[in-house]
N, C-alpha and C positions, 0 to 999 in steps of 0.2 A: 277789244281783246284780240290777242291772235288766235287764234282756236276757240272752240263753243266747251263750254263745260260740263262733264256728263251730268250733271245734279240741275234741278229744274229750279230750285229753292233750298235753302238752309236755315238754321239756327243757328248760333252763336250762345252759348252758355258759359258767363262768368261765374265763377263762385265768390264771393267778398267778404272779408269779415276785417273791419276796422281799416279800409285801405282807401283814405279820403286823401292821403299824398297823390295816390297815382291814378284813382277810379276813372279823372275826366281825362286823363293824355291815353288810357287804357280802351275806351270808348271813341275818343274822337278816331283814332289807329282803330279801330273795328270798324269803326261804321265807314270810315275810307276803304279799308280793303273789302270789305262787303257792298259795296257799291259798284268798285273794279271790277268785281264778279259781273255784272250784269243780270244778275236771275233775282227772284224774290228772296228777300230775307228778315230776317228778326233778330233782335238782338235781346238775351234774358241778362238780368246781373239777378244773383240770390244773395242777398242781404242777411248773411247769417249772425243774425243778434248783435250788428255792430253800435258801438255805442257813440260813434263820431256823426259824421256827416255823410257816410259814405250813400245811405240809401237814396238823402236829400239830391245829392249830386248826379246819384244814376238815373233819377227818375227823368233826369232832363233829356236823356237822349237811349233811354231802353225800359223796358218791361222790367218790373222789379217785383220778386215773390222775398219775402219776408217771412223771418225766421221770430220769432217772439225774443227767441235767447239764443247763446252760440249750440249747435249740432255736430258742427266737423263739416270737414271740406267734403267728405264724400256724397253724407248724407245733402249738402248742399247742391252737390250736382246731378242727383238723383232727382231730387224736384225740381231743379231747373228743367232737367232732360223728359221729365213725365210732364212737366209744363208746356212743351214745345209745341207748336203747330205744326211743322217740317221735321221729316223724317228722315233726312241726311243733318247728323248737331255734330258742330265745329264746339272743344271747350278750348278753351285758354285762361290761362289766371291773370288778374286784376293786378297786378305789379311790377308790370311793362321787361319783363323777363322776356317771354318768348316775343317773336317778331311776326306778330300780327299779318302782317304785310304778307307774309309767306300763302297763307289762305288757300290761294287757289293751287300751290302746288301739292299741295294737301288732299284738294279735293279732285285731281284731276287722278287721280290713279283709282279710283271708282269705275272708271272705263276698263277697268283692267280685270276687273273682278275680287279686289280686295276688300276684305268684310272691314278693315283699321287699320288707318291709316294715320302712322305715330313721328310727330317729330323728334328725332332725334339730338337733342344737346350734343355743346364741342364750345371750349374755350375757357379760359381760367376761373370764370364764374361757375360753370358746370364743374369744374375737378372741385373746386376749394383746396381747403391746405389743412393738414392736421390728420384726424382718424376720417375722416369724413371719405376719401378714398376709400382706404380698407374697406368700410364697412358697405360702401356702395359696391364694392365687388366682389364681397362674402353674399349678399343680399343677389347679385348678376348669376353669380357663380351656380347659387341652389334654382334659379329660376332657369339657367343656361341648360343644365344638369336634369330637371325633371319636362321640359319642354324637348329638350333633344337638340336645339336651334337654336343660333347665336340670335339674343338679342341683346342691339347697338346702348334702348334704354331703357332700363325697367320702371322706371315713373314716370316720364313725362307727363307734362298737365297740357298739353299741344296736341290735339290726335281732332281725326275726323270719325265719325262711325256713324250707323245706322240705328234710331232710334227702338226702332220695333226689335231690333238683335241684340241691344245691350239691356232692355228691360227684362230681356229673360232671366238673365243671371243676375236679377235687384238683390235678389234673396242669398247668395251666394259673395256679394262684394259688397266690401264694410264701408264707416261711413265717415272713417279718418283720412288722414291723407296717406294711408295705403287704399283708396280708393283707386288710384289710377293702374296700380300694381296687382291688385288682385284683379282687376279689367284684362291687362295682358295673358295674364295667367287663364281667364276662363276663356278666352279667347280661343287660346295656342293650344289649351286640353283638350279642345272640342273640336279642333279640324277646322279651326275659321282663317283667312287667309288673311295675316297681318305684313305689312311691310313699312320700314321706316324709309323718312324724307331726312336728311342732316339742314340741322339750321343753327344759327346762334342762337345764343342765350348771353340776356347782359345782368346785370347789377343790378337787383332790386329795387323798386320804390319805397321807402317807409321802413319797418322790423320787420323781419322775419318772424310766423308765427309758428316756427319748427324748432322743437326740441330735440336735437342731434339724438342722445341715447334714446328718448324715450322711445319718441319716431320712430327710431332705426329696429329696437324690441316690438316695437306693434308692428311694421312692415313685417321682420321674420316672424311674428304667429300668424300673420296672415298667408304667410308666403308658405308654412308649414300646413297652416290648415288646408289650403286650396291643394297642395299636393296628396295631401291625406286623405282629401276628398275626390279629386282626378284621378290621382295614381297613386294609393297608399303603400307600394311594395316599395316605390322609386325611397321615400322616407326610412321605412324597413331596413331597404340594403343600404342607406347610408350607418344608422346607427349601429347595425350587425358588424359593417365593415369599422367605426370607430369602436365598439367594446372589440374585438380584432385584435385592433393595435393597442389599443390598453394595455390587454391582456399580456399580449407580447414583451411588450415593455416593461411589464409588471414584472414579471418571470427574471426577465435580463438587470431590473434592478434587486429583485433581491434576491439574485443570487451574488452580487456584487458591494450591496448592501446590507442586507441580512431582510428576515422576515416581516420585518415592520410594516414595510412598501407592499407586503402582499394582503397587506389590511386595508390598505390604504385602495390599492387597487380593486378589490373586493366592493371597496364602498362605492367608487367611481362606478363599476358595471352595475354595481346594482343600484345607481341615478338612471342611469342609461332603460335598465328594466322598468322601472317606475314611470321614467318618463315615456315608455313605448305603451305602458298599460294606460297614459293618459291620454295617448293618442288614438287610441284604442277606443278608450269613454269617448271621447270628442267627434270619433269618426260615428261610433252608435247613435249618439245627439243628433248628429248630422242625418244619418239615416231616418230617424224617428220624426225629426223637424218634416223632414222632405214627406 
């Protein structure tokens, strides 16, 4: 190595679910650049309820915790991560996506005094094509917005962090794959110091286990809840500012239109009330759980 790296030891936490196309090139690429490192290391895959081969395969060259049935990627890296003996845990996903290899530049800004350490996506795999933009920048945009601070990526499955720092907030980060999303988020609301590494991303191995709408609808309740619960006014002044423009609009069509539009309008703000009174319920849940 040219330099000594600040971490004495690490983890490696895969999450897996049905991914025996790519489990062993995803593994042999780990345990190479975890070797590079020179320090102790471990390697976990979480086998979450897959029905293929993928557990058979992982057992050959990592620690494997086992899911009975599928859980979600989140929940799967939760007990990867309470699994771990090493208190600096590297995750990356099973589907030779990120570039492993990267590792130690990941882990070398720990010297720095950064609590996470995220890589950042770049390249036509990462944009896609269709709604999948938009919706990854509507999703930037509300996390940009109640964070205060540009961040490069709001899910990455590529990030280094400290064990004992990210079990605090188990209870607060869900167990889908907005896992990695409401991670940045509880991070950034608490004053922890995150910075991103830029790295490729390529072409998956296998099917993609992401459902574009549905995904994208459970990212933004998570991405609503966690502001709700950080910074509930930040949510407040967004929805006051869109019943706002409604309203505005409302006025300007029907006077242009006729009355109609102001029924219409009417109903619009009053989703917008409904919807703040549930956010309302949700934040008291939250209070009550805690």
């Amino acid at each position: 190595m040219a330099d000594t790296l600040p971490v004495t030891g690490f983890s490696i936490v895969i999450p897996a679910y049905n991914e025996e196309p790519g489990i062993q090139a995803t593994l042999d690429r780990a345990h190479a650049a975890a070797l590079a490192a020179g320090v102790p290391f471990e390697i976990i895959v979480v086998d979450d309820g897959s029905t293929d081969r993928t557990a058979a395969i992982a057992g050959t060259r990592a620690r494997v915790v086992r899911h009975p049935h599928n859980l979600g990627y989140g929940r799967s890296l939760k007990d990867g991560i309470a699994a771990a003996s090493h208190d600096v845990i590297a995750i990356v996903d099973a589907d030779r996506t990120y570039p492993i290899e990267d590792l130690q530049r990941l882990l070398r800004p720990f010297s720095e005094g950064f609590d996470m350490i995220v890589g950042a996506r770049s390249g036509e795999h990462y944009r896609g094509a269709g709604v999948k933009g938009p919706l990854r920048g509507l999703l930037t945009f509300l996390v940009e917005f109640t964070t205060g601070r540009s961040v490069p990526d709001v899910n990455s499955g590529f990030r280094v962090f400290s064990r004992g720092t990210a079990m605090k907030y188990f209870n607060q980060l869900c167990n889908t794959f907005s896992f990695t999303t409401s991670l940045t988020l509880a991070y950034m609301m608490t004053g922890r110091f995150v910075t991103y590494v830029p790295i490729s991303y390529d072409a998956r191995a296998g099917h993609t286990k992401v459902r574009l709408f549905r995904d994208s609808l459970r990212t933004l309740q998570y991405i609503v809840q966690a502001i709700l619960y950080y910074n509930p006014i930040k949510i407040f002044l967004l929805l006051a500012a869109g019943a706002l423009a409604v309203s505005f609009l409302g006025v300007l069509a029907a006077v242009a239109f006729g009355p109609l539009l102001l029924f219409v309008t009417a109903g619009v703000l009053g989703a917008i009330g409904i919807f703040a009174l549930g956010l309302l319920a949700d934040l008291l849940r939250q209070i009550m759980t805690k």
